[in-house]
MDAnalysis code that builds the backbone (N, CA, C; Angstrom):
import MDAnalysis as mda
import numpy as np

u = mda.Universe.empty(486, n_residues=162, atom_resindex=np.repeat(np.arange(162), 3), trajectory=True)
u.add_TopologyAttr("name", ["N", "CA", "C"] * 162)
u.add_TopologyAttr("resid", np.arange(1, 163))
u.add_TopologyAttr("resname", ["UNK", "UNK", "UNK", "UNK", "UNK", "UNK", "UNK", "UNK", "UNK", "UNK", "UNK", "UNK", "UNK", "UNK", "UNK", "UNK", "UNK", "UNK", "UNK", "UNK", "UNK", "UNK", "UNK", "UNK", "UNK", "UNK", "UNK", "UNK", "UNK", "UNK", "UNK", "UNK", "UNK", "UNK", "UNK", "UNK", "UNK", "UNK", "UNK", "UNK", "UNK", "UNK", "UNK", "UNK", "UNK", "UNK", "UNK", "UNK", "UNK", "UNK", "UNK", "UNK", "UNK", "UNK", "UNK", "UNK", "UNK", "UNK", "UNK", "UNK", "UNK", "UNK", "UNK", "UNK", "UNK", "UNK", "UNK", "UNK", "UNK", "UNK", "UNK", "UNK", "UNK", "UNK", "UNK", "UNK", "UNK", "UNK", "UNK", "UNK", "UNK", "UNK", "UNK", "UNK", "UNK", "UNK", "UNK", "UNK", "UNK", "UNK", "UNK", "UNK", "UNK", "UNK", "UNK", "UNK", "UNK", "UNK", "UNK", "UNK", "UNK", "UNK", "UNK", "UNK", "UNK", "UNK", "UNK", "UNK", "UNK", "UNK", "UNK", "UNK", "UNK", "UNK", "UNK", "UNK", "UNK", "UNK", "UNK", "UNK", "UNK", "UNK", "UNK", "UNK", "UNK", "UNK", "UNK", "UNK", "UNK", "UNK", "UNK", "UNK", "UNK", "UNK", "UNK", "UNK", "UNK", "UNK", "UNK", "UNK", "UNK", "UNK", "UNK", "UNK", "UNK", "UNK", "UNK", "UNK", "UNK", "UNK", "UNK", "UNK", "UNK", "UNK", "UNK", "UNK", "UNK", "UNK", "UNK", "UNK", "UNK", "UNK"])
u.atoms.positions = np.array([
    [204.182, 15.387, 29.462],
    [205.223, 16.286, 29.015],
    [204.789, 17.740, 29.201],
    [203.205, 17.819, 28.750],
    [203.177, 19.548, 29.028],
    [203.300, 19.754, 30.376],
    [202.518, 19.004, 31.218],
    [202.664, 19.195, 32.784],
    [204.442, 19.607, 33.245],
    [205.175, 18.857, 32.853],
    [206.399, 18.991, 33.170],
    [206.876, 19.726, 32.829],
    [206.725, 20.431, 31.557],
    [206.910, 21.870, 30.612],
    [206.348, 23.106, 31.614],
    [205.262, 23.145, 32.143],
    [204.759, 23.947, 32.417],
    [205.261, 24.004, 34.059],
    [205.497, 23.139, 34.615],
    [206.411, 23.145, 36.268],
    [207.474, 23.613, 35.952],
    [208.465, 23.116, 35.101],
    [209.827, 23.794, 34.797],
    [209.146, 25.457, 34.294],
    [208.509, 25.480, 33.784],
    [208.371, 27.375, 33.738],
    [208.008, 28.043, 34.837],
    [207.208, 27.125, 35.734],
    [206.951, 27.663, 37.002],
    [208.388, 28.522, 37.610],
    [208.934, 27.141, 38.158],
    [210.388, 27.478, 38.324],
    [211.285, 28.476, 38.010],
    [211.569, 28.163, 36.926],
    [212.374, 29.506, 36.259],
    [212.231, 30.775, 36.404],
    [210.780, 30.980, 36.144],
    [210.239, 31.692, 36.238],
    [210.504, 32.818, 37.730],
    [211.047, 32.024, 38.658],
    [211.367, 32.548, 39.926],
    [213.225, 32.612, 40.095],
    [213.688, 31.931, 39.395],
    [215.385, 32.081, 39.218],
    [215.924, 33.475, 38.522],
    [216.950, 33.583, 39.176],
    [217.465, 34.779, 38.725],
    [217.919, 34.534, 37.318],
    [218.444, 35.151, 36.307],
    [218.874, 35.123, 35.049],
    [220.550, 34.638, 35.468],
    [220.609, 33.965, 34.499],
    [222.439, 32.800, 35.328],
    [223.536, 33.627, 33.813],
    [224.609, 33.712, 33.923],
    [225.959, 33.679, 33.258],
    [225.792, 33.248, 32.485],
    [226.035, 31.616, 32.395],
    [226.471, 30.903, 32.336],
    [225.026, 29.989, 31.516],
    [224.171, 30.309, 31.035],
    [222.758, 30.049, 30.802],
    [222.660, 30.725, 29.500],
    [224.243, 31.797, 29.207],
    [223.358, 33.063, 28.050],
    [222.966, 34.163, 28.649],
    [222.552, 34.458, 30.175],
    [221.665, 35.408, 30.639],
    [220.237, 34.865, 30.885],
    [219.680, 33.573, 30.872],
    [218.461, 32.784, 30.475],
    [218.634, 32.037, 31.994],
    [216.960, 32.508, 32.339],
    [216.521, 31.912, 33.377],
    [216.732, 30.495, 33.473],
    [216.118, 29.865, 32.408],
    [215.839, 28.429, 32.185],
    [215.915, 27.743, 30.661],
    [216.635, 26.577, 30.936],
    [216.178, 26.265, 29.424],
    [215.339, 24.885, 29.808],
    [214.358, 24.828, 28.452],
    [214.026, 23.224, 28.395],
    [214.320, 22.747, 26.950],
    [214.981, 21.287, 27.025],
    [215.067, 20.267, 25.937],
    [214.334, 19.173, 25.994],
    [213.190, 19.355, 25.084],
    [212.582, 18.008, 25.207],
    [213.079, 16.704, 24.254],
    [212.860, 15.584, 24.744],
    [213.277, 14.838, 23.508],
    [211.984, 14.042, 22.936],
    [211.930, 14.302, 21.669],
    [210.742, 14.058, 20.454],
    [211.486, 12.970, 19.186],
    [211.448, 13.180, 18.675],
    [211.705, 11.915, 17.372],
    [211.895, 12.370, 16.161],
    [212.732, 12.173, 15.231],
    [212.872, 12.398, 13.607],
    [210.765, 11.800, 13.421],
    [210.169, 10.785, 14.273],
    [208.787, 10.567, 14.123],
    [208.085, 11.953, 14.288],
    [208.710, 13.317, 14.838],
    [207.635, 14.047, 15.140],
    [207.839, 15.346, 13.590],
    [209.014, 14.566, 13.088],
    [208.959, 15.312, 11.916],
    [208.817, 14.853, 10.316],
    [208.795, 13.527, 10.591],
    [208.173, 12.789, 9.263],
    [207.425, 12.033, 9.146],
    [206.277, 11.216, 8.207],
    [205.489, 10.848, 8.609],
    [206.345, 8.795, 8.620],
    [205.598, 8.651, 9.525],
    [206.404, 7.086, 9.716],
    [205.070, 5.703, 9.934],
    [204.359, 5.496, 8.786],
    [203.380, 4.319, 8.944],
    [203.166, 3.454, 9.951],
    [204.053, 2.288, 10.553],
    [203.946, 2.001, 11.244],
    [203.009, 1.735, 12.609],
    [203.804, 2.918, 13.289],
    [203.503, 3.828, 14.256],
    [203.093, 5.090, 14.667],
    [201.651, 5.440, 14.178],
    [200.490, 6.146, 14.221],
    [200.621, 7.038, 15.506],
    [199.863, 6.367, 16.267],
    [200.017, 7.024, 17.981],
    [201.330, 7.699, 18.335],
    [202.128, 7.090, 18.298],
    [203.590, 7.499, 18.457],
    [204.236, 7.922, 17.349],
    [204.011, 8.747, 15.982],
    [204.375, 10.039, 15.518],
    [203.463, 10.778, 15.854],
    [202.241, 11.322, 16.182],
    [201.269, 11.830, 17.101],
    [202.060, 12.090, 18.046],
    [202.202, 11.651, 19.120],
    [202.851, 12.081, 20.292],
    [203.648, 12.896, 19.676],
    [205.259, 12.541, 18.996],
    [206.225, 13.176, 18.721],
    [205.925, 14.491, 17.606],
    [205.288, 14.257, 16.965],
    [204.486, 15.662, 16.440],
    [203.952, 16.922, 17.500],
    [203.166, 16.490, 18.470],
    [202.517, 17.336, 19.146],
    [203.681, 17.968, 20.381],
    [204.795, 17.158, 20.493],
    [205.901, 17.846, 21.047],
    [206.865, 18.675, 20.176],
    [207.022, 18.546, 18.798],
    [207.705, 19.023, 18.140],
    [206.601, 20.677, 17.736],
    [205.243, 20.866, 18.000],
    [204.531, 21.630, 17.833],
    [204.454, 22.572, 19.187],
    [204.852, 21.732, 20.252],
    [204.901, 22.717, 21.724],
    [206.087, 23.491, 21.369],
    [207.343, 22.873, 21.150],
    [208.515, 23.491, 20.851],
    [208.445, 24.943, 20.077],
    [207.798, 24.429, 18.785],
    [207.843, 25.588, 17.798],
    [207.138, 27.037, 18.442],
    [205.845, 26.331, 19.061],
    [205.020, 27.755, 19.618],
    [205.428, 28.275, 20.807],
    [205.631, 27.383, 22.018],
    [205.852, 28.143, 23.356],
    [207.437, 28.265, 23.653],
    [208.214, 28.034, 22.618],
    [209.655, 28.251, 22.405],
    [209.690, 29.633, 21.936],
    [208.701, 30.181, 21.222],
    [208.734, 31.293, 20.349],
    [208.504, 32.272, 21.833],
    [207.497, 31.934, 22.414],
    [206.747, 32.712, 23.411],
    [207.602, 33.028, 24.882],
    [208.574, 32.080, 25.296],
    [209.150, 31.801, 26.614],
    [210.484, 32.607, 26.751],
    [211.554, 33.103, 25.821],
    [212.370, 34.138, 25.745],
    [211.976, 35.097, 26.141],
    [210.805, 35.571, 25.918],
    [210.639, 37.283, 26.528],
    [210.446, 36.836, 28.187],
    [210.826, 35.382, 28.648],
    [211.008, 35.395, 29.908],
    [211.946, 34.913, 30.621],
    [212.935, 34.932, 29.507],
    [214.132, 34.517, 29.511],
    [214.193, 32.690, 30.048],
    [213.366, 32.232, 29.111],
    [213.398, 31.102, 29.224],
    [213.610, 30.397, 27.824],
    [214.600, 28.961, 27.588],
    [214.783, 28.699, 26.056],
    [213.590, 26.860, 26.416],
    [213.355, 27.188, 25.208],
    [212.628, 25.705, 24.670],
    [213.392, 25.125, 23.244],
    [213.522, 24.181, 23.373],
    [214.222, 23.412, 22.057],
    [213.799, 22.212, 22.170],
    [213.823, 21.151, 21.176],
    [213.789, 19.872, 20.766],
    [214.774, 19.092, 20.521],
    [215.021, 17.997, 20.465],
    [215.989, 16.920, 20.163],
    [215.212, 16.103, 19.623],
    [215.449, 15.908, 17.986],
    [214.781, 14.840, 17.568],
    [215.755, 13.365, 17.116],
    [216.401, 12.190, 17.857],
    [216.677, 11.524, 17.054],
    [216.515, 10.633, 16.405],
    [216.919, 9.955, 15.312],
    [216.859, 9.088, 14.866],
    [216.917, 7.510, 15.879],
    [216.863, 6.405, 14.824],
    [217.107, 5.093, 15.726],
    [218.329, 4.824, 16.152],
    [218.107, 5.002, 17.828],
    [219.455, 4.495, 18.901],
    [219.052, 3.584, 19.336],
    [219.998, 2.694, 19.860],
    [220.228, 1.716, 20.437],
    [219.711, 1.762, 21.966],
    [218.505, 1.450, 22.571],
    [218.508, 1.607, 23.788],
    [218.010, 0.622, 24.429],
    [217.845, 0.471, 25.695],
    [217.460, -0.681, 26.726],
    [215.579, -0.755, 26.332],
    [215.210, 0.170, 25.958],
    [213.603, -0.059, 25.808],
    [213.421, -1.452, 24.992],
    [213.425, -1.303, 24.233],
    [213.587, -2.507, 22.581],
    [214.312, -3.760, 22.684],
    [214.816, -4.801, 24.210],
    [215.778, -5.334, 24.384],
    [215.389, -6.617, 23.455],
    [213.473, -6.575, 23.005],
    [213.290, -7.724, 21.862],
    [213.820, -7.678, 21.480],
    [214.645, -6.787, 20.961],
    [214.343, -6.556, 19.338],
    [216.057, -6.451, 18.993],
    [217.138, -7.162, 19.190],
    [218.628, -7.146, 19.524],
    [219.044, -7.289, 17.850],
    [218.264, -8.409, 17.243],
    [218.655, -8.563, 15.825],
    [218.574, -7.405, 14.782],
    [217.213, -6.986, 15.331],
    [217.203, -5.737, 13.947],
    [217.888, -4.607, 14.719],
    [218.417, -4.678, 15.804],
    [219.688, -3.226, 15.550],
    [221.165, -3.685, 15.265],
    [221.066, -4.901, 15.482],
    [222.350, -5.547, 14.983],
    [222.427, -5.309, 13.557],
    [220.980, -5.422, 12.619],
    [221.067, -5.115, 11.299],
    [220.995, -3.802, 11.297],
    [220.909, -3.095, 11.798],
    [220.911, -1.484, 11.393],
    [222.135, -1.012, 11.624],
    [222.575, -1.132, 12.718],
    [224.276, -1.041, 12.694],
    [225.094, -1.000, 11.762],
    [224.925, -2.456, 11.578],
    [225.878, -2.949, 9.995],
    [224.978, -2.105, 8.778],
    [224.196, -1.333, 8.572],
    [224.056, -0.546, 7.561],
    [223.997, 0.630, 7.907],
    [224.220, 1.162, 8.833],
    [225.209, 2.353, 9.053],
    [223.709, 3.228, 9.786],
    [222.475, 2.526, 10.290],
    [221.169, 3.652, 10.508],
    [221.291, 3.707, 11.837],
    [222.273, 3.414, 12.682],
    [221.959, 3.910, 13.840],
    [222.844, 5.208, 14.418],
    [222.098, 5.550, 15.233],
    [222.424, 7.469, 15.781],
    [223.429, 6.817, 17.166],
    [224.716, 7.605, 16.443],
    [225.372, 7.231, 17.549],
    [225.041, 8.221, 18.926],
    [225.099, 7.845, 20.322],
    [224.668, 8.512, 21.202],
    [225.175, 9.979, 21.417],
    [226.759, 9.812, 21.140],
    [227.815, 11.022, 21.025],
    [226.991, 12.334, 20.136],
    [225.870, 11.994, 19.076],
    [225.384, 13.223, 17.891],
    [223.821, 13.844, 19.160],
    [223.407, 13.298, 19.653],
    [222.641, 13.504, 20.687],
    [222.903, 14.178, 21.478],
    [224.201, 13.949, 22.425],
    [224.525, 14.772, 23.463],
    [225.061, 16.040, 23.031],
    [225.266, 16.124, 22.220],
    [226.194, 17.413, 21.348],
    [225.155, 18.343, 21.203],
    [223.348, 17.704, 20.932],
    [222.241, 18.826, 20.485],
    [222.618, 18.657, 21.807],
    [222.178, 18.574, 22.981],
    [221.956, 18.440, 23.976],
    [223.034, 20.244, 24.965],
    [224.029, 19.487, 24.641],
    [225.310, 20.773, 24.507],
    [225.020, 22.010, 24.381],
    [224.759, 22.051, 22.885],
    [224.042, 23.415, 21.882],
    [223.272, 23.520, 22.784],
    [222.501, 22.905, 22.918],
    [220.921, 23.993, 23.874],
    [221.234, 24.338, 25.511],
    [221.570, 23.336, 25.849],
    [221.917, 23.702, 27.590],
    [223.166, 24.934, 27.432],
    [223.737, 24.919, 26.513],
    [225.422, 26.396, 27.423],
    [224.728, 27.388, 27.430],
    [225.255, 28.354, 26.467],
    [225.255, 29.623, 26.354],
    [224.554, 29.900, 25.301],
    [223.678, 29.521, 24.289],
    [223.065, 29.818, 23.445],
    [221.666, 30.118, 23.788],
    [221.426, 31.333, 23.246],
    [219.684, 31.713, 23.323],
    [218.310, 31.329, 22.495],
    [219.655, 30.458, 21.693],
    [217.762, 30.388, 20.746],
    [216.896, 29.412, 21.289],
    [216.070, 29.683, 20.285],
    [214.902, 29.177, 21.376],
    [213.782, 28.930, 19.938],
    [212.848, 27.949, 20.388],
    [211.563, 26.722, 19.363],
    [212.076, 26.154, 18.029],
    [213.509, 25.403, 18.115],
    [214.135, 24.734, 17.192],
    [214.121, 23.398, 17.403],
    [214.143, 22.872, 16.276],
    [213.868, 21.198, 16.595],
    [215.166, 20.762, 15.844],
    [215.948, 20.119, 16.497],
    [217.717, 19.523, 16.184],
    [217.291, 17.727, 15.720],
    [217.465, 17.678, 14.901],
    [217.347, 16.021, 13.952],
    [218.757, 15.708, 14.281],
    [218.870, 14.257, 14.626],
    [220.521, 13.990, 15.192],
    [219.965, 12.537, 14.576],
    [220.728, 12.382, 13.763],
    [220.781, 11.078, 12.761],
    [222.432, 10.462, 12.902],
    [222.903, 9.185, 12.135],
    [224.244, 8.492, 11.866],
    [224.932, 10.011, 11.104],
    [224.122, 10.704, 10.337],
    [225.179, 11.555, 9.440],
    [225.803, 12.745, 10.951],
    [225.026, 12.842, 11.909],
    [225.220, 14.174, 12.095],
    [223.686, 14.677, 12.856],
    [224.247, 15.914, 12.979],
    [222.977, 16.921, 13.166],
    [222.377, 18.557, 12.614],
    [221.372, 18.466, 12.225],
    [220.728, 19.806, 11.575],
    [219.767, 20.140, 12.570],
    [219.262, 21.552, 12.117],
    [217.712, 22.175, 12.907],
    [217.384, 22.396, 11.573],
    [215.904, 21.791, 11.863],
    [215.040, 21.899, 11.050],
    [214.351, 22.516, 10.629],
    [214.431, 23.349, 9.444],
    [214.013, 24.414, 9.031],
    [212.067, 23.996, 8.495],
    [211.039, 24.820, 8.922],
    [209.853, 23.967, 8.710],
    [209.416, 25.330, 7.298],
    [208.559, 24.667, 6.541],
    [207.781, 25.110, 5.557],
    [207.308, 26.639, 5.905],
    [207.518, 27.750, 4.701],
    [206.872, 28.892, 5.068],
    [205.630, 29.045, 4.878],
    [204.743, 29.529, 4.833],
    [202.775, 29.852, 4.429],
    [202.774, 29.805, 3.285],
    [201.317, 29.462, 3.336],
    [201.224, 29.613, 1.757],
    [201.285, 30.416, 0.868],
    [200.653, 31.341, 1.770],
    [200.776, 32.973, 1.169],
    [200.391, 33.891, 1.600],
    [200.577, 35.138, 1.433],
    [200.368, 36.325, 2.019],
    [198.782, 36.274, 3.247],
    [197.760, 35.727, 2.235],
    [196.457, 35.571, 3.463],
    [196.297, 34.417, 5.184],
    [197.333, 33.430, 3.957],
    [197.430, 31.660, 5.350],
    [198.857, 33.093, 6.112],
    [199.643, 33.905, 5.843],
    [200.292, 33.835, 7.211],
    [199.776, 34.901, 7.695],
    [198.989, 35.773, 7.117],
    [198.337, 36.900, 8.111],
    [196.886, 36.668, 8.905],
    [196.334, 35.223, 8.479],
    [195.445, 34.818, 8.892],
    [195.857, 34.027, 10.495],
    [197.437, 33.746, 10.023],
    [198.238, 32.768, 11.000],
    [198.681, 33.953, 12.199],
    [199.012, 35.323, 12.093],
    [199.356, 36.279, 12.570],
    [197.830, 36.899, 13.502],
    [196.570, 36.748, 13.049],
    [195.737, 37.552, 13.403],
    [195.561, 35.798, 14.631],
    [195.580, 35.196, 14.632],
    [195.127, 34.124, 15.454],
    [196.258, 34.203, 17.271],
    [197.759, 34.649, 16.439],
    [198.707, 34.942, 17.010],
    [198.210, 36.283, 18.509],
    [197.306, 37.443, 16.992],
    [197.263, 38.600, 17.920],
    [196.335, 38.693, 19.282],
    [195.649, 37.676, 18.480],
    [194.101, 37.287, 19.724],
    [194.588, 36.390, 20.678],
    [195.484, 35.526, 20.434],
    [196.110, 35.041, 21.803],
    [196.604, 35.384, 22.959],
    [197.283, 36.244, 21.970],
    [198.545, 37.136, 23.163],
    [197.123, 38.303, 23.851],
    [196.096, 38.878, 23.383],
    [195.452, 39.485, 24.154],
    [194.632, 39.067, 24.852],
    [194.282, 37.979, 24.838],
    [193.348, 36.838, 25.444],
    [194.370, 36.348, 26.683],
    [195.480, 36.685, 26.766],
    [196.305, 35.973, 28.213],
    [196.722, 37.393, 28.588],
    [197.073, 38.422, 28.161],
    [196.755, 39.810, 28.324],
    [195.088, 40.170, 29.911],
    [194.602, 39.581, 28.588],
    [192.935, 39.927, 29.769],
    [192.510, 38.835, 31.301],
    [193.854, 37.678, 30.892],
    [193.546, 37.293, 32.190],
    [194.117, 37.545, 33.559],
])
């Protein structure tokens, strides 16, 4: 995924700024998991994965606008898809209790991020109810976010010096 993150910026990176985009070179939507935003027992490795994409989002989403490029997330819930074709009974039971993401709440984040909108390192949860962006936890306090800010400042001058 970063590899592919980082070719699509290549790209863009060389496109003119579009209309029809917002004014935005490029956008990317990755798709990650309600797993990359809660913790889910199970499956260890794979909220890992979906965590560490929901963490590219937040940071190089923040960073990629000043190049007129958008990053966003799609996280959904359990859909129905061809991967899982074991497994026919337990979405038959999820159905009938109302937990599955219909495909229609998906394409809609999908919508939001590809038109005309600029924002950019939001992660969209698309569940049976619907869809939100997920608002994440502020610092702890005045030292965790200026400690979080001074880590920020040494970055940006550290790709500065290269």
């Amino acid at each position: 995924m970063i590899n592919l993150v980082l070719i699509a910026v290549q790209a863009f990176r060389r496109q003119e700024k579009k209309p029809e985009l917002g004014g935005m070179r490029g956008k990317i939507v990755l798709v990650s998991s309600t797993c990359g935003l809660y913790t889910i027992h199970g499956v260890p490795v794979y909220v890992a994965s979906k965590h560490a994409m929901v963490g590219l989002t937040r940071t190089y989403g923040q960073i990629l606008p000043s190049e007129s490029i958008t990053m966003n997330a799609i996280c959904p819930h359990i859909v129905r898809t061809g991967i899982s074709k074991h497994t026919p009974l337990w979405y038959d039971d999820l159905e009938k209790r109302g937990l599955l993401t219909p495909i229609g709440n998906i394409i809609a984040g999908f919508d939001e991020y590809l038109g005309k909108s600029t924002r950019s390192a939001e992660c969209m949860e698309c569940g049976p109810e619907g869809s939100r962006v997920v608002q994440f936890m502020d610092h702890m306090g005045e030292q965790t976010k200026l400690g979080c800010e001074a880590v920020i400042d040494r970055s940006e001058r550290l790709w500065k010096d290269q």
